[in-house]
C-alpha positions, 0 to 999 in steps of 0.5 A: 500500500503506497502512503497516498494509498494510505492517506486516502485512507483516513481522508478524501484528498486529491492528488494536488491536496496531498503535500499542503495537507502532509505539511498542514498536519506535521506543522500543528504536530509540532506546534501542539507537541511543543506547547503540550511539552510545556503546558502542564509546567505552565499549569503547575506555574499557576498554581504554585505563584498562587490561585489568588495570583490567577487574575493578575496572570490573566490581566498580565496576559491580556496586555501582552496579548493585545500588544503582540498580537498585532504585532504579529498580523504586522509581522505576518503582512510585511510588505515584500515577504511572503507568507511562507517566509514569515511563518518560518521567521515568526516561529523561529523567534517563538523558538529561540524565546522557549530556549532563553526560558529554557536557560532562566529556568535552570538558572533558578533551579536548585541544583543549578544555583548550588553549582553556581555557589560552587563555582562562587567559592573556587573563584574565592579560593583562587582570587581571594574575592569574597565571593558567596561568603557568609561567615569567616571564623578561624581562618574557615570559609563557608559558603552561603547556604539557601534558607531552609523551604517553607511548606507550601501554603495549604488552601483555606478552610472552605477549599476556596484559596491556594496562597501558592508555594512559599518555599519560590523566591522572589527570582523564582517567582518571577520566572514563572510568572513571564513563563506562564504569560510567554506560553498563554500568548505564544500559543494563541499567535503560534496556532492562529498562524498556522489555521491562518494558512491553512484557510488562505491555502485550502477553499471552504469545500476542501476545509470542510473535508481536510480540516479534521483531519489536519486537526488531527495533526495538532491532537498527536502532537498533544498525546506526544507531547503530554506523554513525554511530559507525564513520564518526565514528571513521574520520575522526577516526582518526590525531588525537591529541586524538580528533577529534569522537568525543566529540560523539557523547555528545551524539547520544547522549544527543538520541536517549534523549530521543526515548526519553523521548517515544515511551515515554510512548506505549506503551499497552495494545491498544485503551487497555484493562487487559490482565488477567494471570491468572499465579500470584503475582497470583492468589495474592495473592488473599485467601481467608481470609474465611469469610463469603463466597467472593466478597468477597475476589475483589472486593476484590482486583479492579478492574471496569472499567466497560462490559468487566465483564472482571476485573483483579488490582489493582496492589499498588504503586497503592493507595487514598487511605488505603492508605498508612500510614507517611511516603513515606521509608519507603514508598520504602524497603519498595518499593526491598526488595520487589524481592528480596523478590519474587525469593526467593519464586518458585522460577520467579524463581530459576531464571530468575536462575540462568539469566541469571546463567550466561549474563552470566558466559559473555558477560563471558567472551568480552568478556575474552576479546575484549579481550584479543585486540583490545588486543594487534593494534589499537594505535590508539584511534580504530581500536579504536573504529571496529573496535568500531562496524563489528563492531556494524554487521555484527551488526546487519545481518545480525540485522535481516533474520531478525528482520523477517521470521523470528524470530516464526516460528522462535520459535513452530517451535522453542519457547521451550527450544530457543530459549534452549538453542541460544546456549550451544552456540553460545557454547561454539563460538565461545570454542574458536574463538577460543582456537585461533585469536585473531585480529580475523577470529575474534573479529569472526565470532564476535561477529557470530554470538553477536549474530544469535542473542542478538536473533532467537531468545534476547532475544526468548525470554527475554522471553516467560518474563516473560509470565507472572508478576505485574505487579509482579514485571515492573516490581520483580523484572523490572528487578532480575532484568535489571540486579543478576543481570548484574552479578553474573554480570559481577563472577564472570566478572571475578573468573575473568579476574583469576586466570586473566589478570592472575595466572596470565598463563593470557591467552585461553586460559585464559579460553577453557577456563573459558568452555566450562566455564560453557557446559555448566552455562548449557545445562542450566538452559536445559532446566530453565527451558524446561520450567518456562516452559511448564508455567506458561504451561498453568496461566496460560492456564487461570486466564485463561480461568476468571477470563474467564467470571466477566465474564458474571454477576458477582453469579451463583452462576456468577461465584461458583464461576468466581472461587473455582475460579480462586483454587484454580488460582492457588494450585495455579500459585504452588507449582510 
């Protein structure tokens, strides 16, 4: 059986699809290896700073998200580079940053911290300096011994508080924290990149069909990456200075350049343009030129020799003199396009709506899952082999639907339902862990929210990106993705802050607000189901319009065809 044999075997894939969709899968792998090799040491982070810190992370996260962000869409845009190579370029910054934690984290390692007082002590003996001294007596030096731990703090009568571990200083402490802020915001940009391509190179028909199975991708990377995680943090369990659980920073940071390289090579089918004949690229067509009908369409268009076929012209690439203006500020006007793409689509805004009520649900049940955790699990490698088998698990059980179903159900149930079914669920398993808080809940629960969020909802929520512009997938797609989470994460830390640290309300209380935010995430999901769909109708005709002005483009033909499409372009970007 030959492997194009045993891809169609999972997938329906043409001959053409096979490299971008090979690529597309080994990218999320790394990317999702790489981040479930460090999550459960992020987890851990959280919890040993405190859960009454959680909030100030979470604002922390907000900031650097909305300041990274656009940065990121800036960075993805430029002018003059193309996409492959910014990719590669973005994520190998991501990388060498793991490597720079990588290095602080040993740093402030015990064992590494007591190789640096002996290292303190020879340069002592060799120049006299009194270098890590702290006493003198009788001609005998000794060195600087670190102050005995303290216990960590235990969570408060009611289960509400963990004051988090006493025994970090201040170094430590701080490590930990740019830590846990570094992979909230990495992973969003990081992955939003990537679907970003993804949805610029395949069309909504091929997303519909392949996007389940690139998913797929992204959950053995998960099950890869926590199980390695779990293992490394089983034998490191019981050891005071954390063992080799640091290392895995390193592994973390080799697998996202792997991610550099692979996504360089996801390319469009065949090595074409894919044209996208979606509302606010057809929009940006001219039309006020009274002359003639067929001039502005050409200079909005870009004909590909040999094809004839038609595709919108790219905004962010532009002409040689196309630019007036130094770079700084040309920079400047793309990091602001971003937001300024988002508050012009009504589709945008309900999508934002949407993600938000689903990121304020999901850091809900991460409070709420904290809470419990931080109260049962008292030691931080067990916490952080916890973390990684919970992972592990969800990752299992996930994959197999994705190889071989998601594509399937997606196409069976449609893109509404898909996305209304996870806060019905979601509802469900935060009552469930209000009535019954214990780690076999939260992990059951954790387990069935992951195996819908990858087979149906991530898969579905990415087919809504199919049809808007190529520049909104690249600006407005990686905002949308990293600012609106943030957002939607600070709301829910700002709940958990009234409801845990100042009423001591604890899970329950967090259980009852999450419910609450359930109903209003549901009918959103109708709502942007609905839109989605009518869009996708009008997205499919334009294209099949603009499609015929490929047979005679100097005829009267192609004249009609091109202005005709403008007026559904048109009649697309209103609703």
């Amino acid at each position: 059986m030959s492997y194009l044999q045993l891809l169609r075997y999972f997938v329906s894939v043409s001959d053409v699809e096979v490299a971008p969709v090979c690529y597309s899968f080994l990218t999320l792998f790394c990317l999702l290896a790489s981040y479930f090799v460090v999550v459960p040491l992020r987890e851990e982070a959280g919890i040993a700073l405190g859960t009454d810190i959680l909030p100030k992370l979470f604002t922390c996260t907000l900031i650097g998200t909305v300041v990274a962000s656009p940065l990121t869409s800036a960075f993805l845009s430029r002018h003059g580079v193309s996409k492959e190579a910014s990719l590669r370029q973005f994520y190998t910054i991501v990388a060498t940053t793991l490597m720079g934690f990588y290095l602080l984290y040993y740093m402030s390692n015990a064992q590494a911290q007591a190789t640096i007082r002996l290292f303190s002590n020879a340069v002592y003996e060799l120049t006299g300096e009194a270098a890590g001294i702290s006493s003198q007596k009788d001609g005998h030096i000794s060195p600087r011994s670190p102050p005995p731990p303290a216990p960590p703090s235990p969570a408060d009568s009611r289960g509400a508080v963990y004051t988090g571990n006493a025994s970090l200083d201040k170094f430590q402490k701080l490590v930990r924290a740019a830590f846990y802020i570094f992979i909230n915001v990495q992973n969003l940009v990081a992955i939003s990149a990537i679907w970003a391509r993804c949805t610029d190179v395949f069309s909504s028909e091929a997303a519909s069909r392949l996007f389940g199975f690139i998913s797929a991708g992204g959950t053995l990377g998960q099950l890869v990456g926590s199980l390695v995680t779990a293992a490394v943090a089983k034998i490191a369990a019981g050891k005071k200075d954390g063992g080799p659980v640091h290392g895995l920073i390193f592994f973390s940071a080799v697998l996202m350049y792997c991610a550099a390289f692979l996504s360089s090579r996801v390319l469009r089918p065949g090595g074409g343009k894919r044209f996208t004949a979606d509302a606010s690229s057809v929009d940006s067509i001219p039309t006020s030129s009274k002359s003639s009908q067929l001039s502005p369409v050409e200079s909005s268009m870009d004909w590909r020799a040999g094809g004839g076929r038609p595709m919108l012209a790219d905004s962010s690439r532009g002409g040689s003199g196309s630019s007036t203006g130094s770079r700084a500020s040309r920079f400047l006007q793309q990091v602001t396009q971003s937001f300024t793409l988002i508050l012009a689509s009504p589709y945008l805004l309900l999508l934002c709506a949407y993600l938000m009520m689903t990121y304020v649900v999901g850091s809900l049940m991460y409070f709420q899952r904290s809470l419990v955790v931080a109260s049962v699990v008292k030691d931080s490698n067990n916490r952080t082999a916890f973390f990684a088998s919970v992972y592990s698990l969800s990752a299992l059980v996930t994959i197999m639907l994705q190889m071989f179903a998601t594509g399937h159900l997606l196409r069976a149930v449609g893109v509404t339902a898909a996305l209304a079914c996870f806060p019905v669920t979601c509802a469900i398993l935060i009552a469930s862990v209000g009535v019954w808080p214990s780690t076999t809940v939260v992990a059951l629960g954790e387990v069935i929210r992951k195996l819908l969020g990858y087979t149906l909802v991530r898969p579905a929520r990415e087919v809504l990106f199919t049809v808007v512009s190529r520049e909104e997938k690249y600006k407005a797609k990686v905002t949308i993705d990293a600012v609106v989470q943030r957002l939607g994460d600070t709301m829910a830390a700002l709940m958990f802050e009234v409801l845990d640290v100042q009423l001591h309300l604890g899970q329950a209380g967090v259980a009852v607000a999450g419910v609450s935010a359930c109903a209003i995430w549901c009918y959103c999901s109708f709502k942007l189901g609905s839109k989605q769909r009518v869009l996708a109708s009008h997205h499919a005709h334009a294209l099949s319009l603009l499609s015929a002005t490929g047979s005679g483009i100097g005829g009267e033909a192609s004249n009609t065809s091109a202005c005709t499409a403008v007026s559904a372009g048109k009649t697309l970007a209103a609703l």
